[in-house]
N, C-alpha and C positions, 0 to 999 in steps of 0.2 A: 504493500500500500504506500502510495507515496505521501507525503506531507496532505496535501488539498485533499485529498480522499479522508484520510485520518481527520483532517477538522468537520467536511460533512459531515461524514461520520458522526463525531463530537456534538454536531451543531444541537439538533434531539438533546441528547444527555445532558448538554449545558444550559438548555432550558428547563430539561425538568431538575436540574438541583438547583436552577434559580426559582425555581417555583417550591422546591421544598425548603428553601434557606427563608423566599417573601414568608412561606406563612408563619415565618416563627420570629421573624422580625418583624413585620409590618404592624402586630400588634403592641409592640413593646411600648411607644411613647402612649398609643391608645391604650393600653387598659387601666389608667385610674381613669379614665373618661366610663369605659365601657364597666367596670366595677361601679362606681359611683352610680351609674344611671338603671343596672339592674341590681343595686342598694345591696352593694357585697361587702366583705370588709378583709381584711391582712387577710386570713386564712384563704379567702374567696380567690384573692390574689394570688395569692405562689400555688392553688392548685388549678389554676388557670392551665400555668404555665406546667405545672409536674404533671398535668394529664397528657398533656402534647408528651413529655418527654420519656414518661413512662413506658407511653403507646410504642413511640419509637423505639426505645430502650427493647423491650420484651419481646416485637417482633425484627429485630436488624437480623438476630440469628437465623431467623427460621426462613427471611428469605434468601441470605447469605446459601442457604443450604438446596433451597428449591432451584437458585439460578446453578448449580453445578445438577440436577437433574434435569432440571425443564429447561425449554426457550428464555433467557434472559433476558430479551426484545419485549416477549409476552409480557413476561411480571413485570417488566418497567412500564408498561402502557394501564395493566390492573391494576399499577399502584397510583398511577396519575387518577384512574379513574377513581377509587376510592377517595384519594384526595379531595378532586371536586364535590365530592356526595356531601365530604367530611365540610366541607366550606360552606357551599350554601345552608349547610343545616343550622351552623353555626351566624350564619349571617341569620335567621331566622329566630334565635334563639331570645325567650323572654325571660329565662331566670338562670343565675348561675349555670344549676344544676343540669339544665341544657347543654351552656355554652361547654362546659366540661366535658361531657358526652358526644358534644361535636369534635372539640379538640382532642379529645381522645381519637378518633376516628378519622382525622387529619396528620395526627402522629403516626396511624398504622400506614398512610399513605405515604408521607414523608420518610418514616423509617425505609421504607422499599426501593424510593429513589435513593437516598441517600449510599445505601448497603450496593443496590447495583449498578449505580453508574460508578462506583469505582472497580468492579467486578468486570464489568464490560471492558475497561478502560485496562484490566489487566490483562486481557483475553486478546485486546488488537495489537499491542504496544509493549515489545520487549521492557524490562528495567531500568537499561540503560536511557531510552530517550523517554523513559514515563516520564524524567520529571522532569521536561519539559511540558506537556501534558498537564501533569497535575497541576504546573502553576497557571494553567489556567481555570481550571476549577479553583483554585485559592482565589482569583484572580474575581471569578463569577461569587466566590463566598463573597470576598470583600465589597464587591457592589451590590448586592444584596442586601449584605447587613447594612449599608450607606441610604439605599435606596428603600429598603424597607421602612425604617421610621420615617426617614423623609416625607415620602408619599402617607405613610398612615397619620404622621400628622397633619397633612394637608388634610386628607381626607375629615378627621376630627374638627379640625378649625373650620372647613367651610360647612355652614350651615345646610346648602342644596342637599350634601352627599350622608352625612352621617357617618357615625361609625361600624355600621353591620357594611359598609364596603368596602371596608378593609380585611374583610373575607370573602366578598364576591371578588374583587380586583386581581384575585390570583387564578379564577375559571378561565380564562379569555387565555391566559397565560400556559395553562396546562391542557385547554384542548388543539392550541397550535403545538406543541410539545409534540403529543400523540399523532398530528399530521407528517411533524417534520420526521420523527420516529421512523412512522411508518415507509416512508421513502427513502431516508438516507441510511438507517442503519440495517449492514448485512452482517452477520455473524457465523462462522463454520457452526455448524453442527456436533453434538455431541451425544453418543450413545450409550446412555449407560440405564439400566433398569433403576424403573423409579420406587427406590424402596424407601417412603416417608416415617422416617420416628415418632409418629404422634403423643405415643405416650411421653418421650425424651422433653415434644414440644411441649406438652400442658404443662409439665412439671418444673420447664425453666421457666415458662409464662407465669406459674403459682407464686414460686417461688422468690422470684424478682420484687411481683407486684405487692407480695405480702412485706416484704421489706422496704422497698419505696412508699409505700400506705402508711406504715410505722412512721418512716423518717419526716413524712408530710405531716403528720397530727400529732406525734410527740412533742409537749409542751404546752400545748395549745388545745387540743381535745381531751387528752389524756397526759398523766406524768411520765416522765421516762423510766421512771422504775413506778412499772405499776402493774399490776395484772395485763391489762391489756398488752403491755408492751411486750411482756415476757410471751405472752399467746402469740403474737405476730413472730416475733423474732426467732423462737422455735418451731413456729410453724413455716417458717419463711427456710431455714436453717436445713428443715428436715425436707421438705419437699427439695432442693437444692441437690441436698445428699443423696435421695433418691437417683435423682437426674444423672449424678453421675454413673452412681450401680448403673443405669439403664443404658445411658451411653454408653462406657464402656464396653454390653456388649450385644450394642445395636448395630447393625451391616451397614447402616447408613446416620449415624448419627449427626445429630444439628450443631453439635461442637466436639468435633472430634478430638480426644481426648491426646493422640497418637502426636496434634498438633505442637504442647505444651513439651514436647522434648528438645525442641526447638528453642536455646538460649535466647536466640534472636526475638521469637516469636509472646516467650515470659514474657522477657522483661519489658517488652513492646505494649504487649497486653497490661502489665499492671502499672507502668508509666503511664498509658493512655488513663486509667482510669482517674489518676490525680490529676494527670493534664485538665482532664477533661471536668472536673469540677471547679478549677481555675475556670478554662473557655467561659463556661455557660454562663457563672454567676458573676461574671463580670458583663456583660451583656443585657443578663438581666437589670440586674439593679443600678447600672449606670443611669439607665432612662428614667430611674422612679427617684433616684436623686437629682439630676437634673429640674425632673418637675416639681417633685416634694420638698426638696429643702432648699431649692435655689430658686422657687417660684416659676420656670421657666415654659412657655407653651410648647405643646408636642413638636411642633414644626421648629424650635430654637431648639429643644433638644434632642432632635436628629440629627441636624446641624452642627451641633457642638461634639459627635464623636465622632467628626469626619477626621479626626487624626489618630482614632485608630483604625479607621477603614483605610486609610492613605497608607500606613505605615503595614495592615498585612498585605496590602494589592503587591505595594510594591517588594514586598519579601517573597511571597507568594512565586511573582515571575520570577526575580533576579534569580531567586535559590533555586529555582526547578532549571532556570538558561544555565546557572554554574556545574549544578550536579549532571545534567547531562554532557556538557562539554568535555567535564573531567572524571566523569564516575566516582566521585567522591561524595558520600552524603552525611557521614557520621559528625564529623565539626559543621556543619548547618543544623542538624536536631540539637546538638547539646548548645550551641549558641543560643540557637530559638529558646531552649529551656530557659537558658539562665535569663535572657533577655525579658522574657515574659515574665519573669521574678521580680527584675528590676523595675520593670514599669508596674508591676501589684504592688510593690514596695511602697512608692511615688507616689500611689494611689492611695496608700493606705495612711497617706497623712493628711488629707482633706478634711476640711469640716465645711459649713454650709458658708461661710464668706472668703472661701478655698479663693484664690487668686489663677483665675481660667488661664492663664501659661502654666500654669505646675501641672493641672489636670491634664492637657493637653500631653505635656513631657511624658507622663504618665502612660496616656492612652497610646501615643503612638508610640512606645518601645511595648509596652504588653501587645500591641496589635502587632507589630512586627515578630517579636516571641511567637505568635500564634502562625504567623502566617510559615514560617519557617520548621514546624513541629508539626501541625497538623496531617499533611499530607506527606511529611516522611516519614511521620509512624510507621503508616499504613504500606508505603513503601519499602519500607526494611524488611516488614514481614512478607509482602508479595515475593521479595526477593529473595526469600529463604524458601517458599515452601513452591510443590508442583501444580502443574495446572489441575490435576485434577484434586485437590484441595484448594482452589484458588479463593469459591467463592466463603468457605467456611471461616477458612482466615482473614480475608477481608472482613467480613461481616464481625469476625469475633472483634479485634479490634476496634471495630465502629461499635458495637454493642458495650464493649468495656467503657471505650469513650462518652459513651451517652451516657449507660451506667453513671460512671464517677459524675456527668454533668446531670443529670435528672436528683441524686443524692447530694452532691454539691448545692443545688437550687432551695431542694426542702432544709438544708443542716444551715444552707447558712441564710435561709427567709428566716427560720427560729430563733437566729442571732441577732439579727435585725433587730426582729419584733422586739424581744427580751431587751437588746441595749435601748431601742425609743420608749417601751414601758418604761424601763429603772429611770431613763432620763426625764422624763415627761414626769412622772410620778414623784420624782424629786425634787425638781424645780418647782412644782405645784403646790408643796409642804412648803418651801421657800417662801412662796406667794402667798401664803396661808387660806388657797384656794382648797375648796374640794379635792381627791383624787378625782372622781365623778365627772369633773368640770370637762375631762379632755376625751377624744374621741378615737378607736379605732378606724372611722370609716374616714381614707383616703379623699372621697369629696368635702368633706366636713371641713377639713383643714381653713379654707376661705373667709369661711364665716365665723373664725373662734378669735374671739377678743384677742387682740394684737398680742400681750404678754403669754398665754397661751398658745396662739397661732407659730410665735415668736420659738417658745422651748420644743414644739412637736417639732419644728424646722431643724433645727439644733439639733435634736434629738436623731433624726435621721439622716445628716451627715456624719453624727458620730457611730450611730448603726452602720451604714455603711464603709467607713474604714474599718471597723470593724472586720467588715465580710471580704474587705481587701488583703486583710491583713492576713486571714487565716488563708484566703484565696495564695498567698503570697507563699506563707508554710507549704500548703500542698504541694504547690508547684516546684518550689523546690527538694524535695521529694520525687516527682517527678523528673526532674533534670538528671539529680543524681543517677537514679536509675538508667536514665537514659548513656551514662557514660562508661558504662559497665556492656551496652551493647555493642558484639563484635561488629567491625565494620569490613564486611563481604562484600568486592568488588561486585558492580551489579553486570548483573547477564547483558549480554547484547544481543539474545534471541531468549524466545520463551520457550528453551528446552530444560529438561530437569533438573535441579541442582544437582552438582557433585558430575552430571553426565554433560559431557560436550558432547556425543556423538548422537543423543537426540531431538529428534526434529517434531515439535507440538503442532497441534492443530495450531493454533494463532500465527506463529511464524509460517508454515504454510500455505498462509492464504497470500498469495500477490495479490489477486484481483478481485475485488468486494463478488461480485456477480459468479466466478470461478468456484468451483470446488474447493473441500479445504485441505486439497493434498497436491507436491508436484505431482510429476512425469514422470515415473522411474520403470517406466518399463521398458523399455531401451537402452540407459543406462549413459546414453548421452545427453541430458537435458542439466542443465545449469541450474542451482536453486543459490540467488545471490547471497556473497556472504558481505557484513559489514554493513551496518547500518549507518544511511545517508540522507538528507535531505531530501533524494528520490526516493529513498528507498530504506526509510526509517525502521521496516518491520523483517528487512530479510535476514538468513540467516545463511551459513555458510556452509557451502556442500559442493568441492570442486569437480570438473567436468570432469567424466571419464570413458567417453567414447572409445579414445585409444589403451588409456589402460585395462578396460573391461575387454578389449579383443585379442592383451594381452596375457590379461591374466582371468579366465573366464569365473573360474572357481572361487577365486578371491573376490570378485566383482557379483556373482551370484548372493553366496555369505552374507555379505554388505550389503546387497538389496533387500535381503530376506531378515537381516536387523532393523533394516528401518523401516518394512512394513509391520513387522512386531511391534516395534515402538510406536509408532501411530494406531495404532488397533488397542496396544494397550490404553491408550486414552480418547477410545470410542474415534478415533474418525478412522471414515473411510480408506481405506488403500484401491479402490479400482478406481480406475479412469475413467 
């Protein structure tokens, strides 16, 4: 495939994960608009967002696992569709409890783009030039996360539109998706009998969601040592445990277990998950500070985090043009770590009269951290495991990653809340007002006596350093980890680690419309080696017209391993 084929290609996939990135940005400046107007409060809020992520979180696996049995085209178009269902319902929605049931069901759709358009993206495009590639996906994250609150706060501020279209505005966006999809993206085929883990599935979906449940209401509905919490958390625990008996000795499992021997693939895995409670909850709660403690309207606070959308676009490309140029990626992940440390750092000394250059300093080194880590995670383990685990370990990784940011969302909404009570509730003994006097509900803030109005504001600047702060620990954590991962020159074909002499369906395919295997029945047909500008996906098999009429036997042999080798990973060998 040359360069221009690979972006057609692309073209589909980078709209639908700008369509799963809009729906999880677009409502971030809106929802104290959207909380306030269906009369919700703190809790109302962070499970807005923990429905979305949860959703996400519990299915990344299970389609990680269906695109290495099914059509990957298919599920990416089921999952657009689902998405839209999940939007209008929610743009429809008249009470919380709606809107949650929507977002829930907009996450199962988002989790499926997210999971497989990098799944796809493994399947067209050696290691070596992914991450040229990937930085365009970081590329498409960072104007997404710019352009999402942008737009949703426009949409909030003008009165014509309202805020239930900042969940229709992503329909339009995901049924051109599905058009472009269906036209430009061709994929070899893969044979392999579909044998679905169901029971594997329920049990990691139980299991997850009874823990994310926990971590969303502890504090606030329940104590954290309390009956309740022990039932979740053992119940969360054991159904887990299960999952693994059962994986391990399932023919097809949803996380292959065989994955985890893989140093690369740990520590990848359990980096992403601190990473990834840094990502989220810096995203989230930027915008509710913004608005809440710094008074600022949705559309001023889209606005104001355009330096950390600048700082991952432009990490994003640089690092995916550097890593392919020189197959180097292991000092770009542990940079991006550290970096994303320092700028939570920065962040974590804000209060509500914070001077907008520090913040700024702030956002754009954490957005650059990010843009440089996220999608080499997911690379280092592509890089270590075979195609025919491609989409398991992608997905697990993304799964991990949401994981830590879905649990990151709920542990540190809890700190939040907890640091604006003690604050609120102190300052109000101070003033020898009521406790009483001050208000959980986010629209309230407006109308509450200046002195008042004044400590809730206060209050949630210091809440949120707070969540910078710990955001800041995990991460570094994360980094660490990240330094400890071997750094394995990446493939220049997608043949199987440890083996040079085979040749994968993806490498395989020159020409999108073609079959996904050469010519080797002859014995003279070229399959290009060396990935180039033309010819970014080929891989290396020299001619051997004359040598096969020299040496018939030795030329036979050699034919008769690399049709094994392709049949081992379901493609075709006839012509």
């Amino acid at each position: 495939m040359t360069h221009r084929q690979i972006l057609e290609s692309m073209s589909g996939l980078l709209l639908g994960m700008f369509v799963a990135m809009l729906s999880s940005t677009i409502v971030t400046n809106a929802l104290p608009t959207i909380i306030g107007d269906l009369h919700g409060t703190e809790s109302g809020y962070t499970w807005v967002v923990v429905a979305t992520l949860l959703a996400l979180t519990a299915t990344t696996p299970i389609w990680g696992k269906l695109s290495d049995l099914f059509d990957p085209k298919l599920l990416v178009q089921l999952s657009l569709v689902i998405y839209v269902a999940g939007s209008v319902i929610a743009g429809l929605s008249q009470s919380i409890a709606m809107l949650i049931v929507a977002r829930a069901i907009q996450g199962i759709g988002a989790g499926g783009l997210m999971a497989l358009v990098q799944v796809i993206l493994a399947r067209m495009i050696p290691p070596r030039e992914r991450g040229r590639y990937s930085g365009y996906l970081g590329a498409v994250f960072a104007v997404a996360t710019v352009l999402g609150p942008l737009v949703g706060g426009l949409i909030v501020d003008a009165d014509w539109l309202g805020w239930r279209w900042c969940f229709y505005v992503g329909v339009p966006f995901a049924a051109a998706a599905l058009i472009v999809l269906q036209r430009t993206l061709k994929l070899p085929s893969l044979k392999r009998e579909a044998k679905i883990d169901y029971l594997g599935a329920t049990l990691i979906v139980g299991g997850i969601s009874l823990l994310l449940i926990w971590v969303s209401l502890a504090g606030t509905n329940f104590a954290w040592l309390s009956v309740a919490s022990a039932v979740m958390v053992l119940g969360g625990l054991v159904l887990l445990g299960l999952a693994v008996v059962v994986e391990s000795r399932a023919a097809e499992p949803i996380i292959p277990l065989s994955l985890f021997r893989s140093r690369t693939v740990t520590l990848a895995s359990i980096a992403g998950i601190f990473v990834g409670s840094s990502l989220f909850g810096v995203t989230v709660f930027l915008s509710q500070y913004f608005q809440t403690s710094r008074g600022d309207s949705p559309t001023v606070s889209g606005l104001a985090t355009i330096p950390m959308v600048l700082g991952m676009f432009l990490s994003s490309l640089i690092t995916g043009r550097i890593i392919t140029a020189t197959g180097r990626w292991k000092r770009f992940l542990v940079g991006g770590g550290i970096t994303l440390v320092l700028g939570l750092a920065v962040l974590s000394t804000l209060r509500a009269d914070t001077a907008y250059w520090v913040l700024a300093v702030g956002m754009a080194l954490a957005g650059a951290g990010m843009g440089a880590t996220m999608q080499n995670l997911v690379l280092a383990v592509q890089n270590s495991v075979s195609m025919r685990d491609m989409g398991s370990a992608s997905s697990t990784v993304a799964f991990l990653r949401s994981l830590g940011g879905a649990i990151g969302v709920s542990a540190l909404g809890a700190v939040l809340g907890t640091q604006v009570s003690r604050h609120v509730t102190g300052g109000l003994a101070d003033l020898g007002i009521p406790a009483g006097s001050g208000s959980a509900d986010l629209a309230d803030i407006g109308s509450l006596p200046e002195p008042v109005a004044g400590l809730v504001r206060d209050g949630y600047g210091i809440g949120t350093a707070w969540t910078f702060g710990i955001a800041a620990a995990t991460a570094l954590i994360g980094a660490v980890l990240m330094m400890f991962i071997k750094e394995v020159p990446l493939r220049t074909s997608n043949s199987e680690p440890g083996d040079p002499t085979t040749v994968d369906q993806a490498a395989a395919t020159v020409v999108l419309e073609r079959p996904a295997t050469p010519d080797v029945s002859d014995g003279s047909s070229d399959v290009t080696d060396g990935a180039t500008d033309r010819n970014p996906v080929g891989v290396t098999v020299p001619a051997q017209g004359s040598r096969a009429r020299r040496h018939p036997a030795r030329h036979l042999a050699a034919r008769g391993a690399r049709r094994a080798s392709l049949r081992k990973d379901g493609v075709s060998t006839r012509s």
